[in-house]
N, C-alpha and C positions, 0 to 999 in steps of 0.2 A: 822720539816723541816730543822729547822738548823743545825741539827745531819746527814741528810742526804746528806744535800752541801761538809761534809766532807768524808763520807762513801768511802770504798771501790768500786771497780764496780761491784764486788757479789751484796750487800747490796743495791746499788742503781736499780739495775736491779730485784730483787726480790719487793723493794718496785714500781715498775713498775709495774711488771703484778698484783700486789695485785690491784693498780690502777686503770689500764687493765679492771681486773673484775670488779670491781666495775662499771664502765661504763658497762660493755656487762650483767652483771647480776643481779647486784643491793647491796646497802651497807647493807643491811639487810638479805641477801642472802650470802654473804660475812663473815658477822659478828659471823652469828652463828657457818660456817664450822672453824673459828681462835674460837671459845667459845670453841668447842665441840671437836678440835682436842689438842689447846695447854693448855687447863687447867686455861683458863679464868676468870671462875668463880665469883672471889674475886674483879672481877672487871668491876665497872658499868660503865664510863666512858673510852672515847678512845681507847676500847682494839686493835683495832687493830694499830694504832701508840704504844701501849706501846709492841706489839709482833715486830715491822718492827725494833723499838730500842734495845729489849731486845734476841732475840732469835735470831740464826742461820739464816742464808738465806734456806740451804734445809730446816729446820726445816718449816720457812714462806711458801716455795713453797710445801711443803707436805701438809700443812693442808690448804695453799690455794686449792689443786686438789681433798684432799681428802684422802690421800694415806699414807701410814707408809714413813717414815724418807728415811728408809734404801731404798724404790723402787722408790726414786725421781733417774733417769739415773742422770751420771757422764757425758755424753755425752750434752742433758739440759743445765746443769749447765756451761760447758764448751764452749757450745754454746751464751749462754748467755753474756759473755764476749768479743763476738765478734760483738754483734749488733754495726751497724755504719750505719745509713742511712746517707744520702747527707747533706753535711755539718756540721756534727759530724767531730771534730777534735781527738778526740780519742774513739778506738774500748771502749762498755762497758757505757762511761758517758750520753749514750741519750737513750731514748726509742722505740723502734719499732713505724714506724709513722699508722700502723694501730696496733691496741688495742688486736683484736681477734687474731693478729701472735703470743700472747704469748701462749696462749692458743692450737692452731693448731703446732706449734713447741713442747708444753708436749705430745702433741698424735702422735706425729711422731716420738720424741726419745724411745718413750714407747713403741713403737710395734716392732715385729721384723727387725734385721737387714736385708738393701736390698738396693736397689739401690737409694732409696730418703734420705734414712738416709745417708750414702756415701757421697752422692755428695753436702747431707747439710755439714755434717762435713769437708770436705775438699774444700770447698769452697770459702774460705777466709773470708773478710765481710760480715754480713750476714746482709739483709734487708729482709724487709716485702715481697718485692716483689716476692725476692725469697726462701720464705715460703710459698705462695701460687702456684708459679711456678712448685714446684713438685709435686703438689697436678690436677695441666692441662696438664702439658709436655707427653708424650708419652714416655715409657720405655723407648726407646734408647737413647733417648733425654737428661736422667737426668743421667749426668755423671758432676765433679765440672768443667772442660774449659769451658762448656755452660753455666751451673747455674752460675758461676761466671761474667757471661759478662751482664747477665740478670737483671738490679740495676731498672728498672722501670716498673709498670706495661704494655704501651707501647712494651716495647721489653718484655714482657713475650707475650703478643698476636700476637706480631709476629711471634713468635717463633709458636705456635701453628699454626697458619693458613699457617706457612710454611709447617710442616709436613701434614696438609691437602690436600695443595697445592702439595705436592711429593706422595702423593697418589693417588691425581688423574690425574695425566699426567706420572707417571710412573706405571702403574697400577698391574705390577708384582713385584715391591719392599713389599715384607710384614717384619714383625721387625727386624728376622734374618737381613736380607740383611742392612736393616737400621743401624741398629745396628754396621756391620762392616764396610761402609760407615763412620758410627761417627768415630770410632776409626780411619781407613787410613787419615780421616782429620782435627784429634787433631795432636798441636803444631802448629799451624798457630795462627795467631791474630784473625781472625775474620771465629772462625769454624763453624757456623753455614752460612757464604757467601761460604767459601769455599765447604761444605758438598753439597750445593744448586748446584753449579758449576758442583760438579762431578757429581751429580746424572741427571742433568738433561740432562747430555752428552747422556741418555740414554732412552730420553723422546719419545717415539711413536706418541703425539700425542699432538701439541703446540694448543695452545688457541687463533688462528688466525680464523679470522674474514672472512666469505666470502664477496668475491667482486663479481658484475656482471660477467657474463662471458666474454671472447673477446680472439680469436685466437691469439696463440701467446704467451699471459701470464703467469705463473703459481706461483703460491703463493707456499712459501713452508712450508707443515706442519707439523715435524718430524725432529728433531736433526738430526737424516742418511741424509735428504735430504740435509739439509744443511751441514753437512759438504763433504758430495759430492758434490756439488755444488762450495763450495770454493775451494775443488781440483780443480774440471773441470776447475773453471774461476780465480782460482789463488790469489784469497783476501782474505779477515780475514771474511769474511761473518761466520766461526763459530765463532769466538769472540764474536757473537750479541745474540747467544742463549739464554743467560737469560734477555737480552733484547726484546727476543722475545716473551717468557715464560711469560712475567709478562705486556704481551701489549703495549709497549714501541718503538715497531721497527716491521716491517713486509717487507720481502725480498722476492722475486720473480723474477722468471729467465724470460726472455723474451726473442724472438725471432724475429727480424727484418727484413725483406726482401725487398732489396733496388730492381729499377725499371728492372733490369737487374736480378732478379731470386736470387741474392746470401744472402743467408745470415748469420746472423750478431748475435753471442750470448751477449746479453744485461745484468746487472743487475744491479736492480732499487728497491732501499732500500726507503720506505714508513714510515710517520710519523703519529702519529696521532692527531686530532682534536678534540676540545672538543664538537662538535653538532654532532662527532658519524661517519663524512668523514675522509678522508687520504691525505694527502700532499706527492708530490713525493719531497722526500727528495735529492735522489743522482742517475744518470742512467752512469755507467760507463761499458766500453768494458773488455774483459780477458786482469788481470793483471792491473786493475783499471785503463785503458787507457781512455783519454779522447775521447769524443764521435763530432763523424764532425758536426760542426753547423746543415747542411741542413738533417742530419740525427736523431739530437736531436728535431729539429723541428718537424720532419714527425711523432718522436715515442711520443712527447708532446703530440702533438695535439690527436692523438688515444687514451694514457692513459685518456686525458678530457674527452673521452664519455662517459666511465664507472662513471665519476664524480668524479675524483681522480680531487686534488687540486693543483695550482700552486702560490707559495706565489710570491706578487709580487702588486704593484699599477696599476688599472684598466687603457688599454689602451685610454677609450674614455678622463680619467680626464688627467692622465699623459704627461706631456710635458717635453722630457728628457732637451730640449736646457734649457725653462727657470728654470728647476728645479738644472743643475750643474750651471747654473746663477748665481741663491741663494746660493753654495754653498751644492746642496743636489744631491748626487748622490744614483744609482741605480746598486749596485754590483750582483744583482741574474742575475746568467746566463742562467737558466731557463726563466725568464721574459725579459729577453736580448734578448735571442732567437728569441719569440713570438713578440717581437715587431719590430724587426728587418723582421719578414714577414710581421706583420699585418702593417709596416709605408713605409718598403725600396721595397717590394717584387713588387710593381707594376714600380717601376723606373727599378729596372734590369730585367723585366721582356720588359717593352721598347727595352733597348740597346740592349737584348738579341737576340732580332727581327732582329735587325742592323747586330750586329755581331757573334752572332751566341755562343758568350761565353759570361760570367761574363765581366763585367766594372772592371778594376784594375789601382791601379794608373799609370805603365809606359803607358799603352793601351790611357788610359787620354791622360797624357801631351804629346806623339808623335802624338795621331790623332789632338792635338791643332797647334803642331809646324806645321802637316801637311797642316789644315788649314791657318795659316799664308801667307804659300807658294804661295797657292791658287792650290797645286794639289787638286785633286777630285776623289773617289773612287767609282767605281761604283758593286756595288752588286752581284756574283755571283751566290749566295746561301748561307744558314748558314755555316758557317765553311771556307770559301772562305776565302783566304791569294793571291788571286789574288791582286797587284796594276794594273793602269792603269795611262797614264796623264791623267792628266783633263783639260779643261779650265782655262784661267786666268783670264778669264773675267775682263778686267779693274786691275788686279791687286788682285784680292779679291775672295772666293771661292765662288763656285755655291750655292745657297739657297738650304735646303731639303724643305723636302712637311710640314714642322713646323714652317719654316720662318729663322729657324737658317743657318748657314751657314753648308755644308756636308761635314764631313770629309772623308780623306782618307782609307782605308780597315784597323780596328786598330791592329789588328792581324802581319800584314805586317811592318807595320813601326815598331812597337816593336820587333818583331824579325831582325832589320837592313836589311830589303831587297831593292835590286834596286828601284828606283824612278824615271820615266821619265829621263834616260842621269846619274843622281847623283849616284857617288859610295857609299858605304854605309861609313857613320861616317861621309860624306865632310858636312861643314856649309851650310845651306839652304836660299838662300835669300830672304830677306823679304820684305812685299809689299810696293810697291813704290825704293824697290831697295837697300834698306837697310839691311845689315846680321845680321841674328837670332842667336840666340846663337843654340852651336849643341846638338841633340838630344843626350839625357844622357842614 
């Protein structure tokens, strides 16, 4: 042992697979092929420590296989000197961390030259890993830029069930094609992301999930749709393909038709869940425009039926006031949306009755200052920018049918129109006789 702490990396590496075997075959099984090959005989104790100190490395590794001197490969032997698995500080001083790679490395140099021996040889460090790797990889596959990146068994199964994966979502790729595929995308860092990339530009046929049905929708399943789809509507929706490809992302065009007939090209990128639903992740207009509240709402609530998910705190728990109280706000706009119908929708649904449009804040403070005055507005229909006077009753404005006091038409005062006599902009005086500050 302490002849071998100083050894060469030949010598230490040969006394390795003698090792090797011994674990995978047995010392007795071992002992006799070093008797029977180096001439042993004369010696009944330790022969094979006295062949690992006394003989040649080929010399060891031939009669460890079995084989004459001269037919142990130079390639082997050269190979040899490069083992370095993970955390070895120099090629050579450590041992392949599975036992049998010394073994399946003599049967690989041995056989004809071809594309496993190749990509071992020029592959830089060589691990176990990827001695087995050429032994699962797929012809095209075993070139040294791939075999080189491949240091764990992990990424050698990946690698395999990539090439599975590109066979069946491309399903006219056969080796040839693969093959040249590899080659256009060696020199990158990471050729087997890149190789995935290109190939799948050309996928017929994505691994998307159906969804209930529901007019309007359409999931898209096929590389061509999607990147015609990101022409038509101007995003990076094909950037997501291998996000697609691999279950990660699912994109779909939709179709919107607001109450007036027109409509409205949608797209609405989906995530997935882990109990097997989808969360709508993003609903953006052509050229990733944002989407108008009352129109994200209407296409919310429809995607819910099919049971598509909206992340977000349940409105019945959720209380926005005392929760930005605490200091906890609620930034999803999506649940913004929904709560904004399900909490505000019946108040402007009120004013709407009144005045025929949306509540805003100038509409506010001029139907207040209105009030003040004690003009009074009387109703002409929705949409009506008619004023009238009103009574002043005492000073104070007429009660509505809710006990509040009624304002004047809000539409009107916000737009500066005439007022009972008052030019538009003059200060309005206030009740009991006092001037108000003017309408801003």
């Amino acid at each position: 042992m302490a002849d071998l702490m100083i050894a060469g990396p030949l010598t230490r590496q040969a006394a390795f697979a003698v090792a090797a075997a011994v674990l995978t075959r047995g010392v007795e099984a071992v002992s006799e092929t070093f008797v029977a090959r180096l001439d042993l005989e004369g010696f009944s104790d330790n022969r094979v420590g006295f062949a690992l100190r006394r003989r040649r490395a080929r010399e060891v590794i031939a009669a460890l296989y079995d084989v004459p001197a001269q037919a142990v490969p130079g390639g082997y032997l050269r190979a040899l000197l490069r083992v370095q698995e993970h955390g070895s500080t120099q090629p050579g001083l450590d041992p392949f961390a599975h036992p049998e790679s010394y073994a399946d490395l003599f049967e690989l140099m041995s056989s004809e030259p071809g594309a496993a021996t190749h990509s071992l040889r020029y592959c830089g460090a060589l691990r176990s890993s990827q001695v087995q790797a050429v032994r699962t990889l797929p012809a095209p596959f075993l070139v040294p830029e791939i075999l080189r990146g491949l240091s764990s068994p992990e990424q050698v199964s990946r690698a395999v069930a990539l090439a599975d994966f590109l066979r069946i979502h491309v399903p006219e790729l056969d080796d040839a094609g693969l093959a040249a595929a590899v080659r256009q995308s060696l020199g990158s860092g990471n050729v087997l992301g890149k190789l995935a990339r290109r190939l799948l530009e050309q996928a017929d046929s994505l691994p998307v999930p159906r969804l209930p049905p529901l007019d309007g929708l359409r999931p898209l399943r096929s590389a061509a749709e999607i990147r015609a789809f990101a022409a038509t509507m101007d995003n990076c929706a094909a950037t997501l393909i291998g996000e697609v490809a691999t279950g990660l992302k699912m994109i779909c065009a939709y179709r919107h038709i607001d109450e007036a007939g027109a409509e409205m090209p949608l797209a609405v990128l989906l995530t997935p869940m882990v109990g097997g639903n989808w969360e709508i992740a993003q609903i953006v207009g052509k050229g990733n425009a944002l989407v108008a509240r009352p129109v994200l709402r209407a296409v919310l609530r429809r995607l819910m039926t099919i049971g598509l998910q909206v992340a977000g705190p349940a409105p019945e728990v959720y209380r926005k006031g005392v929760a930005e109280l605490l200091g906890h706000y609620c930034y999803d706009t999506f649940a913004n949306a929904l709560y904004e119908f399900e909490r505000g929708g019946r108040n402007r649904r009120r004013w709407r009755g009144r005045f025929g449009a949306d509540r805003g804040p100038a509409r506010s403070h001029h139907a207040r200052g209105l009030r003040q005055c004690g003009v009074r507005a009387r109703r002409h229909g929705p949409g009506c920018s008619g004023v009238r006077a009103g009574d002043r009753r005492g000073g104070e404005a007429a009660a509505g049918p809710d006990g509040r006091p009624e304002p004047e038409h809000g539409p009107a005062a916000a737009l500066g129109q005439p007022v009972a006599g008052l030019g538009p902009g003059a200060p309005l005086p206030a009740a009991g006789g006092a001037m108000a500050r003017p309408l801003a």
